[in-house]
N, C-alpha and C positions, 0 to 999 in steps of 0.2 A: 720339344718332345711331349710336354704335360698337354699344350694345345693341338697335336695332332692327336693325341691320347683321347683327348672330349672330344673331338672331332668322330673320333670313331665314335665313341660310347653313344653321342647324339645321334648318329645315323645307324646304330643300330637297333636307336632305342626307337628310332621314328620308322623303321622298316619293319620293326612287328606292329608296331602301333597301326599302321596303315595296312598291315596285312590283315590282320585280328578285324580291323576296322569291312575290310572289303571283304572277308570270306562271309561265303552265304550264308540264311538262319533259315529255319524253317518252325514259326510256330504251332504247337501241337494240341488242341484240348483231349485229354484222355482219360476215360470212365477209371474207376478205382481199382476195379478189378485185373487190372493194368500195370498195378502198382510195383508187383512184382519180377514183371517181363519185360517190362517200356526200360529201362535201362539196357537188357542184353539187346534189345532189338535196334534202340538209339544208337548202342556203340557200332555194331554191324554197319547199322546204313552209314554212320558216320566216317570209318572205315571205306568203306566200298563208294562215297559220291564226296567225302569229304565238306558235307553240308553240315552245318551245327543245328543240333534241337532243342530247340527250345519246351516242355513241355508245365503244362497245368494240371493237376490230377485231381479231380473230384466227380462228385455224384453223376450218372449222365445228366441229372434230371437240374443239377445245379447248372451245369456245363452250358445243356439247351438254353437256360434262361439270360446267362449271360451272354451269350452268341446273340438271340432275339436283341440284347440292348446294346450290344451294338462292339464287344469285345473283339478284338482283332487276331483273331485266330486263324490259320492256313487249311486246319485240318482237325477235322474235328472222329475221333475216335471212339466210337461209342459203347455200350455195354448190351447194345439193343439197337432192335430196325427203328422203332418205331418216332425216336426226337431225331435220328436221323434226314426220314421220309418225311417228319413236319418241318423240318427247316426248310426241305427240296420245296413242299408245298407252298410253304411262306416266301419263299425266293432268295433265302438265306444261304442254300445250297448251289455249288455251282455242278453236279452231276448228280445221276442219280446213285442213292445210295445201295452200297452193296457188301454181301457178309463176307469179310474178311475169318469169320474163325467163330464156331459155336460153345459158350463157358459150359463149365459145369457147375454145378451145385452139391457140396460135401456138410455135414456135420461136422463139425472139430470142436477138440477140448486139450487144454496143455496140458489137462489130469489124465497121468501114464496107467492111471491105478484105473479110471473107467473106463469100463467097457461099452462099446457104442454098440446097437445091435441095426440091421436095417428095417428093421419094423421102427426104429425109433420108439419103443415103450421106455424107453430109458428116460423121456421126459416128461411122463408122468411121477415117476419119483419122487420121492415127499422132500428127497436128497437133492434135488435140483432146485435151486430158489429162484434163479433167471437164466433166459434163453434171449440170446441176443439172433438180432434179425436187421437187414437194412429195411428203410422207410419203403414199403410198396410203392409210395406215390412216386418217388424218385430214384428208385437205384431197381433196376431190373429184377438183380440177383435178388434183393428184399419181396419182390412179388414173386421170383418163380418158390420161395420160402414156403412164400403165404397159401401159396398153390399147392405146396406140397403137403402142409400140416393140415390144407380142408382134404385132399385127396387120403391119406390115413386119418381122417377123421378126428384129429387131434388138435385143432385149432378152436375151438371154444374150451374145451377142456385145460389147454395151456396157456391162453390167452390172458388171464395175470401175471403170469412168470415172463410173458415177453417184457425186454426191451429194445428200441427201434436205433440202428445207427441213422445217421445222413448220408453214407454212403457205407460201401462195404471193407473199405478200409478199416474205418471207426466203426465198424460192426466187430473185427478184426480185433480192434486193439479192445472194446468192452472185455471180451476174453481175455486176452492179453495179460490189461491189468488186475483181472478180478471180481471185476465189476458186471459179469457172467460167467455161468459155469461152464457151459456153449454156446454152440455159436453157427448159423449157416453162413458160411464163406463161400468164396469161390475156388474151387481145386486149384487154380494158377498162386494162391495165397497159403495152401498149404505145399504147393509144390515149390516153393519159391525161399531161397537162402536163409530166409530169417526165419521159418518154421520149419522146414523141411525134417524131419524125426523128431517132432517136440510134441507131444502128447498122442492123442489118437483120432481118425478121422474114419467117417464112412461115406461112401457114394450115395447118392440119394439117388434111388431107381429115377431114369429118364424119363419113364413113364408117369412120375408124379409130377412134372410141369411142362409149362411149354418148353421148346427148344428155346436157349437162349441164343437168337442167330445175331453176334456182333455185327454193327456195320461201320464202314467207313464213309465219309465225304468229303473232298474238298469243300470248302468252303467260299462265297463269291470273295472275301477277303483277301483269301490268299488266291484266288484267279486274276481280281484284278490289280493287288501289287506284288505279287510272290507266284508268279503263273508255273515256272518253269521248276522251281526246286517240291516245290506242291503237290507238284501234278508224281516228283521224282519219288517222293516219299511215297506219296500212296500208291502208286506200282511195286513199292519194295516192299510193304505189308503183304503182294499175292505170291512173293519169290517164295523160290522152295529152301532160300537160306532163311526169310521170314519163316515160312511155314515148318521147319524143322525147330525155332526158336520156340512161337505158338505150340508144336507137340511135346517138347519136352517137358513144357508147363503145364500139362494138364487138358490144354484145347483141343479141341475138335476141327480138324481141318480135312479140304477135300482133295486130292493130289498126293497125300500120304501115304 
């Protein structure tokens, strides 16, 4: 009985083993601003095609450069057209890319006691000592920022009090800790579980930057050893069970 008893436990230990082993993965590179939707979104697709996701969250601009060297990603999720289209360019992509869901750009502050106005004068205050922003060169959301403070005309005038994340995450958390008083985020990071009613945010008129139009690409990576769960994913980013995930967060989608 004890060796029928191992008998079992070995073959059941070796029939997940080998399941866990064979069920499919689909790796994912996704911009930051991602950070706080790419879970509801993974669980969904996971749910509904039973593929596991694997995902990496950083800068677009970090993302692109390790894609260039050669990191083995399926699908690359970006925060922006533009390292999308230069990968397609480079031959790093294997379709061409396309806007899965346009961000926004919000002010936030965990301080419940400030008042955010959308003229944004609130950062000239002698009261604000730093303004966090992601890096222009790398994280989208950090240039539609920068777009936004020359468009109100407040970007040399506040341009000591910035400090730069690497991506908008770590833009995110400078606030967070303290270590600014605000902050431009992305709406999906104040819409999203771990802020959602914690201090105060304001929309920053459309009109003060570009559209930020996200895209998506497969990658030649996942074409040519992941073709089939790849291709599965990134049709599930245009579903309207995606796109109902994308609205609730704050994005801009078309089909809504």
């Amino acid at each position: 009985m004890p060796r029928l008893s191992g008998f079992i436990l070995l073959f059941c230990f070796l029939f997940t083993y080998t399941r866990a082993m064979a069920q499919p993965k689909v790796s994912v590179a996704v911009a930051s601003n991602m950070q706080g939707v790419i879970a509801s979104l993974n669980a969904a697709f996971e749910e509904d095609s039973h593929v596991k996701v694997e995902t990496n969250i950083e800068s677009s601009g970090k993302l692109y450069a390790q894609i260039i060297q050669g990191a083995p990603y399926d699908v690359f999720v970006s925060a922006d057209m533009k390292y999308p289209q230069q990968l397609f360019k480079k031959g790093f992509a294997a379709n061409v890319p396309t806007t899965y869901a346009i961000g926004q750009l919000v002010l936030w502050t965990p301080n419940t006691q400030m008042k955010i106005g959308t003229d944004l004068q609130i950062l000239l205050s002698p009261g604000i000592r730093k303004i966090a922003m992601g890096n222009p060169i790398s994280a989208p959301y950090g240039k539609a920022a920068e777009e936004a403070l020359k468009y109100y005309k407040l970007y040399d005038k506040v341009r000591p009090k910035l400090i730069f994340g690497e991506s908008i995450s770590q833009t995110e958390q400078f606030v967070t800790v303290g270590g600014a008083d605000l902050g431009f985020i992305a709406k999906s990071l104040v819409m999203s579980e771990k802020i959602n009613g914690k201090g105060n945010w304001v929309d920053i008129d459309s009109r003060a930057y570009t559209p930020i139009k996200q895209g998506v690409a497969i990658l030649k990576h996942g074409e040519a050893n992941n073709k089939e769960v790849s291709k599965l994913y990134y049709q599930f980013l245009f579903s309207p069970k995606a796109r109902a995930i994308f609205a609730k967060y704050g994005y801009i989608v078309e089909g809504k």
